[in-house]
GUVODO-801034 format. One record per residue: residue in three letters; x, y, z of N, C-alpha, C in turn. Coordinates in nm, 4 decimals. Layout:
// GUVODO-801034
rest/n.x/n.y/n.z/ca.x/ca.y/ca.z/c.x/c.y/c.z
Ala/X/Y/Z/X/Y/Z/X/Y/Z $
...
//
This chain:
// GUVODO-801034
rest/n.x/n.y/n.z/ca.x/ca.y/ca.z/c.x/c.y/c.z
Unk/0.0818/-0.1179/0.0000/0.0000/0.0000/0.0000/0.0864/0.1246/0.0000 $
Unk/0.1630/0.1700/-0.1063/0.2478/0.2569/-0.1268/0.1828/0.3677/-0.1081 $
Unk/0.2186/0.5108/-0.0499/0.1268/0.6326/-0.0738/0.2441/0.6942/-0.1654 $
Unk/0.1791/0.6940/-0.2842/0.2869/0.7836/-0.3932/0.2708/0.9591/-0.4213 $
Unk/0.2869/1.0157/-0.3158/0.2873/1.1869/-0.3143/0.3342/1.1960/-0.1718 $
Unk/0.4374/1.2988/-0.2162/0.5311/1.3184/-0.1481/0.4764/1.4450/-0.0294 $
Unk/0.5268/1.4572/0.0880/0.4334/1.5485/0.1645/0.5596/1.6724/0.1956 $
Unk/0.4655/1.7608/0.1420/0.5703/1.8783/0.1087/0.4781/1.9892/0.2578 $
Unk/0.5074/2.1107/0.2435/0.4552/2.2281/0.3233/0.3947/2.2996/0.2504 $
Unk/0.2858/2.3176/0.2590/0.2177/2.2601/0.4083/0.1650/2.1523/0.4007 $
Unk/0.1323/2.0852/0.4970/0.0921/1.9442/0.4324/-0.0257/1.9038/0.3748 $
Unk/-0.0271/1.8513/0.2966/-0.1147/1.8199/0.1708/-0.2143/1.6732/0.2369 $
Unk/-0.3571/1.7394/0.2299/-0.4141/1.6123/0.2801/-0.4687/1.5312/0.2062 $
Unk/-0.4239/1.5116/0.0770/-0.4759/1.4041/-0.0218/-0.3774/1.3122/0.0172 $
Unk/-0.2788/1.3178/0.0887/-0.1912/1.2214/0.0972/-0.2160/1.1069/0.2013 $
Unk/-0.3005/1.1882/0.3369/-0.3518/1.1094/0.4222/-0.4439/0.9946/0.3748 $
Unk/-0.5215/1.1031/0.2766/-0.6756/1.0202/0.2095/-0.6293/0.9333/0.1404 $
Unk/-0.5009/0.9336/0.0764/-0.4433/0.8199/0.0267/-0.3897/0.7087/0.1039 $
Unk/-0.3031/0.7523/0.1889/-0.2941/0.6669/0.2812/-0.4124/0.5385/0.3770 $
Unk/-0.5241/0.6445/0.4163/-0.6234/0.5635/0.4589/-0.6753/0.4848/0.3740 $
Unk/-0.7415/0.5048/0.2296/-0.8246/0.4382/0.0790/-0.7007/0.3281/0.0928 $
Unk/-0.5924/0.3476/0.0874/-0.4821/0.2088/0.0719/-0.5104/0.0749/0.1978 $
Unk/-0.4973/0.1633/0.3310/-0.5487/0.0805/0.4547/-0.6117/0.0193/0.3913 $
Unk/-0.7470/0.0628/0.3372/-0.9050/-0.0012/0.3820/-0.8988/-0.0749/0.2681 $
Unk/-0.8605/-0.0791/0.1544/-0.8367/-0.1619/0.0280/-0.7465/-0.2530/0.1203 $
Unk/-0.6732/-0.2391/0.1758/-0.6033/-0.4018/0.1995/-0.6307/-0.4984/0.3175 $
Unk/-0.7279/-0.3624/0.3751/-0.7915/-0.4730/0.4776/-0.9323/-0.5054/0.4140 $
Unk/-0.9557/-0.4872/0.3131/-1.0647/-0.5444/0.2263/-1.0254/-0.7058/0.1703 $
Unk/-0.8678/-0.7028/0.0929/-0.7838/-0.8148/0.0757/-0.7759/-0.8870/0.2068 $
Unk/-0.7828/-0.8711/0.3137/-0.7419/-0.9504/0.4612/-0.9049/-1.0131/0.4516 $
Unk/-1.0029/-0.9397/0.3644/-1.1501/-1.0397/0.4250/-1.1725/-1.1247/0.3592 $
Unk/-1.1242/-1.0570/0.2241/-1.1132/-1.1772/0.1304/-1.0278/-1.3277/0.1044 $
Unk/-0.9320/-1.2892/0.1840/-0.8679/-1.3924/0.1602/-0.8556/-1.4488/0.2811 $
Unk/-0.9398/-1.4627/0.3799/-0.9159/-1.5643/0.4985/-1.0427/-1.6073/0.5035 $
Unk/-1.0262/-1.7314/0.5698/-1.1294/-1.8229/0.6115/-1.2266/-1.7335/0.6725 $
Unk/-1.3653/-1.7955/0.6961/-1.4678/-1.7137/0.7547/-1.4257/-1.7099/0.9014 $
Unk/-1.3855/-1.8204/0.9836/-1.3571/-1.8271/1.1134/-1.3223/-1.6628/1.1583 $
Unk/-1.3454/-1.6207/1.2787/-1.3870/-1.5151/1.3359/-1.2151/-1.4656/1.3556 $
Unk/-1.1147/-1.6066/1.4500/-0.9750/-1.5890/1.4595/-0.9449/-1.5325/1.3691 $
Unk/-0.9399/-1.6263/1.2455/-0.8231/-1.6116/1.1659/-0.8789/-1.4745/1.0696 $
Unk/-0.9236/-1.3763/1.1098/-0.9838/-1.2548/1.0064/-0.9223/-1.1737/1.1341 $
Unk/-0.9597/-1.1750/1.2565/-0.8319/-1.1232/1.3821/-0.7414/-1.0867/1.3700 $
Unk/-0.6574/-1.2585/1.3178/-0.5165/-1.2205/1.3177/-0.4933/-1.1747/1.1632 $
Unk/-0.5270/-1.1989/1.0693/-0.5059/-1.1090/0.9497/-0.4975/-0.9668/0.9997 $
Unk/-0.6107/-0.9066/1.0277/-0.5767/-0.7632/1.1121/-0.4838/-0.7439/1.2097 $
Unk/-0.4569/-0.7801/1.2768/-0.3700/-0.7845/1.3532/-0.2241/-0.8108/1.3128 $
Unk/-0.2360/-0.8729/1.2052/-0.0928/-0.9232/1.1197/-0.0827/-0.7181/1.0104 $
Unk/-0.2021/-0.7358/0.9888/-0.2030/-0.6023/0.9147/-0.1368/-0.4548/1.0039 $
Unk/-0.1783/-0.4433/1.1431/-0.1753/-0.3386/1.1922/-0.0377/-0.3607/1.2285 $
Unk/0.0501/-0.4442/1.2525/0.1443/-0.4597/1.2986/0.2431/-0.3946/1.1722 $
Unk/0.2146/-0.4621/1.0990/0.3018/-0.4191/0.9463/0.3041/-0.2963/0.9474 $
Unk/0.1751/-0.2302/0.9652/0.1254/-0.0528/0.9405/0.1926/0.0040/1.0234 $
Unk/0.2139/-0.0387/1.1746/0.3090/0.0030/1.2776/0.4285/0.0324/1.2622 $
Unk/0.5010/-0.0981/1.2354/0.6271/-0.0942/1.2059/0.7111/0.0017/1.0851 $
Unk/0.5553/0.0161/0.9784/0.6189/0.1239/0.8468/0.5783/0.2524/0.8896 $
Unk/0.4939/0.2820/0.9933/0.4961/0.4294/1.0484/0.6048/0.4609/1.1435 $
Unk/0.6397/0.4145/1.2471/0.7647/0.3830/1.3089/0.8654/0.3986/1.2424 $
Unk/0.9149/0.2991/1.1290/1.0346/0.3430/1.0502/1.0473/0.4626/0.9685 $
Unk/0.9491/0.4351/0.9243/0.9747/0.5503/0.7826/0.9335/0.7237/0.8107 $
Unk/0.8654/0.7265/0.9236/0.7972/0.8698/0.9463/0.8724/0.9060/1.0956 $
Unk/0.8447/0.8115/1.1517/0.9273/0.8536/1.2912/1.0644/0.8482/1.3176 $
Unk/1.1033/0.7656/1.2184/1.3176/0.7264/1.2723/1.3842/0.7187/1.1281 $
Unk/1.3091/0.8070/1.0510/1.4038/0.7585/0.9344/1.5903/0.8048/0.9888 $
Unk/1.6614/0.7406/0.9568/1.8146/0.8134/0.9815/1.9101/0.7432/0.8471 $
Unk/1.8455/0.8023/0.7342/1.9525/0.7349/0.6659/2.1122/0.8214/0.6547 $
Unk/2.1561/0.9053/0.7253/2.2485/0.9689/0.7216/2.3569/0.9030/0.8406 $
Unk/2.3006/0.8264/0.9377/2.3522/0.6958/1.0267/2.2770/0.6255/1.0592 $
Unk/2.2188/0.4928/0.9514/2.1527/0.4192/1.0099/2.2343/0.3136/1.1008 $
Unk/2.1162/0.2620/1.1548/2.1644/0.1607/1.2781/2.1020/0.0416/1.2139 $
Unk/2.0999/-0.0989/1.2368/2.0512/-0.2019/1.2142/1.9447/-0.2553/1.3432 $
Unk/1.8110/-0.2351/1.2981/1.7421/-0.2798/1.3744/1.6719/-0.3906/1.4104 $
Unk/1.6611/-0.4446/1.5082/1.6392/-0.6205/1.4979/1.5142/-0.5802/1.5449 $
Unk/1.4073/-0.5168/1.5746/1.2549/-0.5554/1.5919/1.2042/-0.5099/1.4947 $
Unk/1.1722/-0.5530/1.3923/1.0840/-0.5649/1.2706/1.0412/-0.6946/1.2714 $
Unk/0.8775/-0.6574/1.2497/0.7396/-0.7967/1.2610/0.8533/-0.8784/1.1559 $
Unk/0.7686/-1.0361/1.2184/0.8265/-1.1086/1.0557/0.7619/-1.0792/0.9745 $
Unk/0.7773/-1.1388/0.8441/0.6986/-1.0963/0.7329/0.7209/-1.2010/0.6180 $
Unk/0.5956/-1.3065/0.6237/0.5914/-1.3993/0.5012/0.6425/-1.4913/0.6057 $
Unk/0.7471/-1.5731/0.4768/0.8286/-1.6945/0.5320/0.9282/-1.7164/0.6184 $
Unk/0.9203/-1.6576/0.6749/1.0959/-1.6103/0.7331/1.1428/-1.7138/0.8003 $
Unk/1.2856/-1.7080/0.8054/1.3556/-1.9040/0.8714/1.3793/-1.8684/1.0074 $
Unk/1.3057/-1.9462/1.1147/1.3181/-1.9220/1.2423/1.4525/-1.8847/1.3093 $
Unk/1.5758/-1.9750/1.2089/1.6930/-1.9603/1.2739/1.7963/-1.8184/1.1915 $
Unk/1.6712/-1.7549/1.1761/1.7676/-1.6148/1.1322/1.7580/-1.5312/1.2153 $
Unk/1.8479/-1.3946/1.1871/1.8089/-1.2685/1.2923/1.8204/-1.1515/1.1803 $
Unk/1.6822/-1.1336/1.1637/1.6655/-1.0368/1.0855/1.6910/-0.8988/1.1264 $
Unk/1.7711/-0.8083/1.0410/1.7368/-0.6691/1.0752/1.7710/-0.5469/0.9723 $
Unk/1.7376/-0.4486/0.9772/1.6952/-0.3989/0.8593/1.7798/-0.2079/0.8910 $
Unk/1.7736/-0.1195/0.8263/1.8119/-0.0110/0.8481/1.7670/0.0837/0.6956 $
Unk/1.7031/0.1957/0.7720/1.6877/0.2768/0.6259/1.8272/0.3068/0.5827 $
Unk/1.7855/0.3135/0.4648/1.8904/0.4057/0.3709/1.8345/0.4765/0.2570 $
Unk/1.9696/0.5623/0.2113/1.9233/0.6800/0.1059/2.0350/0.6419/-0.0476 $
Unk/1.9939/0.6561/-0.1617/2.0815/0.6420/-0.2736/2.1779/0.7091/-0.2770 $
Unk/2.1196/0.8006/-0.2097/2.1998/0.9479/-0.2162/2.3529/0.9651/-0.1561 $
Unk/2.3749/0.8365/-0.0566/2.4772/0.8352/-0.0116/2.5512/0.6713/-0.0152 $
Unk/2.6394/0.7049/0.0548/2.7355/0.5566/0.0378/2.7727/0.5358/0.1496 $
Unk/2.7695/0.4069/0.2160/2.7683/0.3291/0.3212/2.8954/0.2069/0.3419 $
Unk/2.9535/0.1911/0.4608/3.0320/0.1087/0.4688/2.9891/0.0385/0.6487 $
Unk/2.9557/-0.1032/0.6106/2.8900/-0.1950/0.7275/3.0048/-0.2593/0.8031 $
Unk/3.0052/-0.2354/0.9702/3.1469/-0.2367/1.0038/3.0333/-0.2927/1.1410 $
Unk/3.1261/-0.4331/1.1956/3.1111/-0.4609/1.3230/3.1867/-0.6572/1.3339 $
Unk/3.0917/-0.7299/1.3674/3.1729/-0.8385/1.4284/3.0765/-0.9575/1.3781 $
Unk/3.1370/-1.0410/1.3401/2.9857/-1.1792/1.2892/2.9934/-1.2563/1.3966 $
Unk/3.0976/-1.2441/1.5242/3.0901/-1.3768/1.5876/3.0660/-1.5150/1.5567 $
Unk/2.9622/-1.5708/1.5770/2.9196/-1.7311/1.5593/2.8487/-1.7063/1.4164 $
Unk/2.8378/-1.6161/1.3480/2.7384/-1.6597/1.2238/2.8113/-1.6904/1.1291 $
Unk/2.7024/-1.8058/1.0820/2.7693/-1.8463/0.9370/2.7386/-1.8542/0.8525 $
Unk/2.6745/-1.7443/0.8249/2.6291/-1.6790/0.6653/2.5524/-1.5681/0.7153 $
Unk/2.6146/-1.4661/0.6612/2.5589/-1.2604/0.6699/2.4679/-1.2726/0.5402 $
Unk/2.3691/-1.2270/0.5348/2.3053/-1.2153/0.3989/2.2706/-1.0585/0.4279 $
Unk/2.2565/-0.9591/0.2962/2.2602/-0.8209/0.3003/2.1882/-0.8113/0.1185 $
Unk/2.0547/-0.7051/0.1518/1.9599/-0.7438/0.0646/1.9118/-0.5434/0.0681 $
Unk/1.9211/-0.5087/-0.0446/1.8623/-0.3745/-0.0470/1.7391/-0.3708/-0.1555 $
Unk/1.6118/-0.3135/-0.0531/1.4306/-0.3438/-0.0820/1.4326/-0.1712/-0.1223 $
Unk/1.3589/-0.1869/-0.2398/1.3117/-0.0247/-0.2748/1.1647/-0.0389/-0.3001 $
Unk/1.0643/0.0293/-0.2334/0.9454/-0.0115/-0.2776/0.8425/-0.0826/-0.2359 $
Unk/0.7239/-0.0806/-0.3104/0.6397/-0.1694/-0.2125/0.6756/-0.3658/-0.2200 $
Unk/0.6444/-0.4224/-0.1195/0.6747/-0.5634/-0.1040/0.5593/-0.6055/-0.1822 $
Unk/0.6171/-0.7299/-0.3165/0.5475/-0.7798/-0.4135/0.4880/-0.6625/-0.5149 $
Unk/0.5425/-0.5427/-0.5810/0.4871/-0.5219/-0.6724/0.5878/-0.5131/-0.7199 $
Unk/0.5665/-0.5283/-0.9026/0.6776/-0.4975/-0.9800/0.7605/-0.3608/-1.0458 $
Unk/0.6502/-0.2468/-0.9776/0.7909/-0.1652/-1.0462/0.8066/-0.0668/-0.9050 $
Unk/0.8496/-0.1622/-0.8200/0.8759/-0.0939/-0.6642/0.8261/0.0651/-0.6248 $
Unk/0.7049/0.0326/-0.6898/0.5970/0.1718/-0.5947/0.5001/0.1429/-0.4853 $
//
């Protein structure tokens, strides 16, 4: 649920209205696609609001791509392999980055840069 307009000054409230019409379209997809059972339409929402959390949190409240940090509480999301430790950090194109610390016991770093919305194809 990408909101594609950028929020300039003063702030522009088609962007909210966009924002919300996106919500409610995908919690329209959460009715559709779960069982009737009362739970599992719950936790779809609940799987939903969490996601919505975590991308208001990152992206509006802490963006720091000028020193990001690597953050390990981000919801899972999809398939994820129990024995990983996921964590994530904004960044900007605009600059260039060098990842500096210690792997200890791990044995395999994987490092993955996401532009865009998750599952569409031309990352909007």
């Amino acid at each position: 649920m990408p909101v594609t307009k950028r929020v300039d000054q003063p702030f522009d409230e088609a962007v909210w209205d966009e924002f919300c019409s996106n919500l409610q379209k995908t919690g329209r997809l959460v009715l559709a696609n779960t069982p009737s059972e009362g739970l599992d339409k719950a936790e779809g929402f609940r799987y939903l609001a969490r996601l919505t959390h975590h991308a208001l949190a990152r992206f509006i409240e802490t963006p720091q791509p000028l020193r990001p940090e690597f953050d390990y509480r981000s919801p899972k999301i999809g398939g994820d392999n129990p024995d990983y430790l996921y964590g994530s950090a904004t960044i900007s194109g605009q600059y260039d980055y060098r990842i500096r610390g210690q792997v200890n016991d791990a044995f395999n770093i994987g490092i993955g840069s996401y532009y865009g919305g998750l599952g569409s194809g031309s990352g909007l």
